[in-house]
C-alpha positions in Angstrom: 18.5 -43.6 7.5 17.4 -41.2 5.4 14.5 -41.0 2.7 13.9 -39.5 -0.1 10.9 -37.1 -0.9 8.9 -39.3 -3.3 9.4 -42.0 -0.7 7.2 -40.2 1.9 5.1 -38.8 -0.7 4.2 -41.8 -2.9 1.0 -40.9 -4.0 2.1 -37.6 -4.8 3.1 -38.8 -8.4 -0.3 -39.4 -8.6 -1.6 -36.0 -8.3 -2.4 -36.4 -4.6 0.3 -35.0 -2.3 1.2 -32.3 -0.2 -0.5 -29.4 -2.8 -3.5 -31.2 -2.7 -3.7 -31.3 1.0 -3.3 -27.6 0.9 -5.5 -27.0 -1.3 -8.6 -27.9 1.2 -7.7 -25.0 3.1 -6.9 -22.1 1.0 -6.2 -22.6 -2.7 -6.2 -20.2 -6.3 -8.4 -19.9 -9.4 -6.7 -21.7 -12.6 -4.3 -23.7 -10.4 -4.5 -27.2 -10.2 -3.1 -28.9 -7.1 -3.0 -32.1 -8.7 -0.7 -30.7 -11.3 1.3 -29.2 -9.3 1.8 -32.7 -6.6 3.2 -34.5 -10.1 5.9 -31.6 -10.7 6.5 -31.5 -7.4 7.8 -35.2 -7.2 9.5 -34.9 -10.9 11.5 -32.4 -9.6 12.4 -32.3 -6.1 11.4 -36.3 -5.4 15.3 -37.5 -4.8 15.8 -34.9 -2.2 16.1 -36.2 0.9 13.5 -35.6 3.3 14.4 -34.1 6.8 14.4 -36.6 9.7 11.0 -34.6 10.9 9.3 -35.9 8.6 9.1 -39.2 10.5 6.9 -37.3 12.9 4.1 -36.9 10.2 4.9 -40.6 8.9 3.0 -43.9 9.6 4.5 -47.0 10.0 5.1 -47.4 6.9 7.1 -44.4 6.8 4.3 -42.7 4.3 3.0 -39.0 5.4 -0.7 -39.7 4.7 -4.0 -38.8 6.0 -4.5 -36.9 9.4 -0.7 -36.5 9.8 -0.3 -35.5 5.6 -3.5 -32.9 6.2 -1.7 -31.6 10.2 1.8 -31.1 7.6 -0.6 -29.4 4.7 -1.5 -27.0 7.6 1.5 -25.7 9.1 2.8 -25.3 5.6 0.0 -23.4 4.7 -0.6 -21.2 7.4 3.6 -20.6 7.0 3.1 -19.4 3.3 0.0 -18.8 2.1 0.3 -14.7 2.4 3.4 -14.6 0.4 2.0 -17.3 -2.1 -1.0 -14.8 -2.2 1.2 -12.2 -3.1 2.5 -13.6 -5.9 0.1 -14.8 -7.6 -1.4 -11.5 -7.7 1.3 -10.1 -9.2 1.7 -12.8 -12.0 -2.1 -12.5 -12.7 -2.5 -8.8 -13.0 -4.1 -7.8 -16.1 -2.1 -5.6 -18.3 -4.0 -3.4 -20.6 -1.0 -2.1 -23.4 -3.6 0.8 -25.1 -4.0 2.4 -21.7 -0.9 1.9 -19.8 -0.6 5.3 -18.4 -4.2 6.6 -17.7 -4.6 8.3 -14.6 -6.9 11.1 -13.0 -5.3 14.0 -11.4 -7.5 16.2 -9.1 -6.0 19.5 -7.8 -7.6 22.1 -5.5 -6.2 25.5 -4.5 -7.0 27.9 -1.8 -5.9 31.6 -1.3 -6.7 33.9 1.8 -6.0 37.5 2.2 -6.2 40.0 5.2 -6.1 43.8 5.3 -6.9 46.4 7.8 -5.9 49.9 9.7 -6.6 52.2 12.3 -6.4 56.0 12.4 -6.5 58.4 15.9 -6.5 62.4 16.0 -6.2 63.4 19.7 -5.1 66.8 22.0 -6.1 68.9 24.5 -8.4 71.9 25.3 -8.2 74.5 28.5 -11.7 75.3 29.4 -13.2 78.9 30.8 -12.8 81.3 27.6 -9.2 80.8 26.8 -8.0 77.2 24.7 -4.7 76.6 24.7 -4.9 74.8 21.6 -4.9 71.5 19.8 -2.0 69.5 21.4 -0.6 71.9 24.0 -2.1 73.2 27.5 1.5 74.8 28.7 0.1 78.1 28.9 -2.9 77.1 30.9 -3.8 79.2 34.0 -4.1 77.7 37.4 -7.7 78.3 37.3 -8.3 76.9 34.2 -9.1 73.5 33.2 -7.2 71.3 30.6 -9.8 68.2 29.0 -7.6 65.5 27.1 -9.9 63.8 24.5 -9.7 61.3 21.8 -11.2 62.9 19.2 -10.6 60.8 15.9 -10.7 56.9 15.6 -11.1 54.7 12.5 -10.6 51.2 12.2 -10.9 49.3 8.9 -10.5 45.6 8.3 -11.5 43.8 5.2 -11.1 39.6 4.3 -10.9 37.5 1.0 -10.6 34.1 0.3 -11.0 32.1 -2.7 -10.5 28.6 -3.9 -10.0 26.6 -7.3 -10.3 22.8 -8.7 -9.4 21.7 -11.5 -9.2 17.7 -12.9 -6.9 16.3 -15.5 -7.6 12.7 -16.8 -5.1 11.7 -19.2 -5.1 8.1 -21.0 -2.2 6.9 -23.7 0.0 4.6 -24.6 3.2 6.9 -24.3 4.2 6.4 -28.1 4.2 2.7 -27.8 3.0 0.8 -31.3 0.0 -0.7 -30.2 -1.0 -2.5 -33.1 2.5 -4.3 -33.1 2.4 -4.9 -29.8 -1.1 -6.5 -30.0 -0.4 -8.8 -32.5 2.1 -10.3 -29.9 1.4 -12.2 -27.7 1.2 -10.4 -24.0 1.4 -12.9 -21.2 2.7 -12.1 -17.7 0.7 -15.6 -15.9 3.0 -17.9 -16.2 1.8 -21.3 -14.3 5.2 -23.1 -14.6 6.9 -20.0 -12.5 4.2 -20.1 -10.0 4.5 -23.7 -9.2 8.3 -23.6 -9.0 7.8 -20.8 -6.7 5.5 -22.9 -4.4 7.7 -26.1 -5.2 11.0 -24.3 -4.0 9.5 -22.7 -0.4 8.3 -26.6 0.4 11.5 -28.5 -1.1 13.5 -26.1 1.3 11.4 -26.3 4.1 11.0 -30.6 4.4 13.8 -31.7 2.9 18.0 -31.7 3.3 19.8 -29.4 0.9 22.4 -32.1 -0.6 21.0 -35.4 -2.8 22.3 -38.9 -2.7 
C-alpha cells in the first residue's frame, strides 16, 4: 500500500524534514531549511511516496534519523551543484546605473622587412692586351683570361612597432535611472528557489499521480 509524502515525513510540517537534513551537509545564506520543510509538506504532502521509500523507513513507516540523514545525502550529493547554480543566478546583484561598464584593452603590433643585393662582374685577359669588361673571345692562346666578382652590396634593414590603447566605458544605455530606482528591483526571489528545490525532490521520492 502506498503512502503519502507527509506520512513518511511527519515532522516535516514542523520545520524538521528532508531540507533540514540537507542542510547539515551543504546549505545557503538567507535560506531557511525549516521554512522550506513546512512548504514542502503544504505542497507536495498528498503525493504519494515511491515504494523506496520503505527502505529509509522504520517500523513505523517514518524516514527519520540515520536512515532520514543516509536519504538527505544521496539527495544532496544528486543536486547540490545545480541548486548551487541557481541560486547564484537568483542572487546576483544588479547594479541598474552601471549596467554596461566594461574595460576594453587592445594592443597592436606591426613588423616590416626590406633589403637588396647588387653584383658587377666580367673578365680580364692578362699579359698587355684586356679583352675587356665581359668578353675574353678574342683572347690569345697565350694569354690568360681572370673571371672576378668585382661589385657586391647587400643591404637589409628591420622595423617593428607596437601600440596599446584602453577604453573603459560605464552607462546606463539611455535607461531612466531615477525612474527605475524608485522601483523596486528584485531578482532573489525565495518562493522560486524553494519551488525549484521542492520540485527536483517531489519528482525524485514520490509517484507522479495523487489519490
Amino acid at each position: 500500500m502506498y503512502k503519502e509524502l507527509k506520512d513518511y515525513f511527519p515532522d516535516g510540517i514542523n520545520g524538521n524534514g528532508i531540507f533540514t537534513a540537507i542542510s547539515n551537509i551543504t546549505w545557503f545564506p538567507g535560506v531557511n531549511p525549516t521554512e522550506i520543510d513546512i512548504y514542502f509538506i503544504m505542497r507536495e504532502g498528498d503525493r504519494l511516496g515511491s515504494k523506496y521509500l520503505e527502505n529509509f523507513a522504520n517500523e513505523e513507516g517514518i524516514v527519520t534519523g540515520d536512515k532520514l540523514q543516509t536519504l538527505a545525502k544521496i539527495l544532496h550529493n544528486a543536486f547540490i551543484k545545480n541548486w548551487q547554480h541557481e541560486y547564484k543566478a537568483l542572487t546576483k546583484d544588479y547594479d541598474p546605473s552601471g549596467n554596461i561598464d566594461y574595460v576594453e584593452t587592445y594592443k597592436g603590433s606591426a613588423k616590416g622587412n626590406s633589403g637588396g643585393s647588387t653584383t658587377q662582374s666580367g673578365n680580364v685577359v692578362n699579359e698587355q692586351d684586356t679583352a675587356g669588361l665581359g668578353s675574353s673571345a678574342y683572347a690569345n692562346d697565350n694569354k690568360s683570361t681572370t673571371t672576378y666578382n668585382a661589385v657586391k652590396n647587400t643591404v637589409a634593414s628591420n622595423s617593428q612597432g607596437e601600440d596599446e590603447h584602453t577604453l573603459t566605458k560605464k552607462g546606463n544605455n539611455g535607461n531612466d535611472i531615477p525612474g527605475m530606482l524608485d522601483k523596486e528591483i528584485r531578482f532573489w526571489d525565495k518562493n522560486k528557489f524553494y519551488d525549484l528545490l521542492c520540485k527536483d525532490i517531489s519528482e525524485t521520492i514520490a509517484l507522479s499521480i495523487y489519490l
